[in-house]
N, C-alpha and C positions, 0 to 999 in steps of 0.2 A: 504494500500500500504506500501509495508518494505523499507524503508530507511536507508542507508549504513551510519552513524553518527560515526562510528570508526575513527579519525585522523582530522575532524573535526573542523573548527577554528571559534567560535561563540563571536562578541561582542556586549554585550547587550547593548540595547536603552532604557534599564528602571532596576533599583534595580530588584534583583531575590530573590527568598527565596532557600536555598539550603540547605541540613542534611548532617553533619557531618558523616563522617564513624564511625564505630562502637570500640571503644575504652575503653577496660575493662567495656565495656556493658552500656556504655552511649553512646547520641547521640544528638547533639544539633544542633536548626536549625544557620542559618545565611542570612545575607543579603549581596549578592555581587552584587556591588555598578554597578549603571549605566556606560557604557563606558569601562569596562573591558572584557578583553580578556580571554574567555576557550577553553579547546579543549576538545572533546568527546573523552573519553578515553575505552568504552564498548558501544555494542549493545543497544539497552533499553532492559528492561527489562518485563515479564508480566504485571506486573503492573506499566508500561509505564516510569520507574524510568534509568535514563542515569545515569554514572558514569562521573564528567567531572572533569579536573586539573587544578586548579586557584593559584595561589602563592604557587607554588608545593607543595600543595594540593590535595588530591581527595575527590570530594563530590559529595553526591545523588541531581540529580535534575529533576524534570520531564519534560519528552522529550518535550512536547507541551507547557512549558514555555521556554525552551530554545531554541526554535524554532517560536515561537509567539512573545517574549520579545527581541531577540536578530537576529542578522544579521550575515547569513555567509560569511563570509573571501574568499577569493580564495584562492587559493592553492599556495604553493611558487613555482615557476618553475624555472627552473636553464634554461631553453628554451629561444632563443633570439626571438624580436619582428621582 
């Protein structure tokens, strides 16, 4: 099933591992920390890898840990109750 992860607001319930973008041909991974806020900034990819924006940031991370590890946000609505 395709899921629409483009704008996306996820905050994780547990440390993530995530890879560095690609910068003069290195790539390292990282650990973003429990209780932080990303947002899905690309589709996934084939091989199931999202692009998401953490401390304006972008970094590779796979869809099914940022989706398994973390909790989506609602949407902000400018809408009254």
């Amino acid at each position: 099933m395709f899921v629409m992860l483009i704008g996306k607001r996820f905050r994780l319930n547990e440390g993530t591992l995530a890879v560095t973008q690609p910068s003069q041909g290195h790539r390292a991974t990282v650990t973003i920390p429990s209780g932080e806020i990303l947002k899905a900034v690309s589709a996934p990819s084939r091989d199931g890898l999202v692009d998401v924006l953490w401390n304006s940031r972008v970094f590779d991370m796979f869809q099914v840990d940022l989706e398994s590890r973390g909790e989506e946000l609602p949407e902000a609505s400018g809408a009254h109750s």
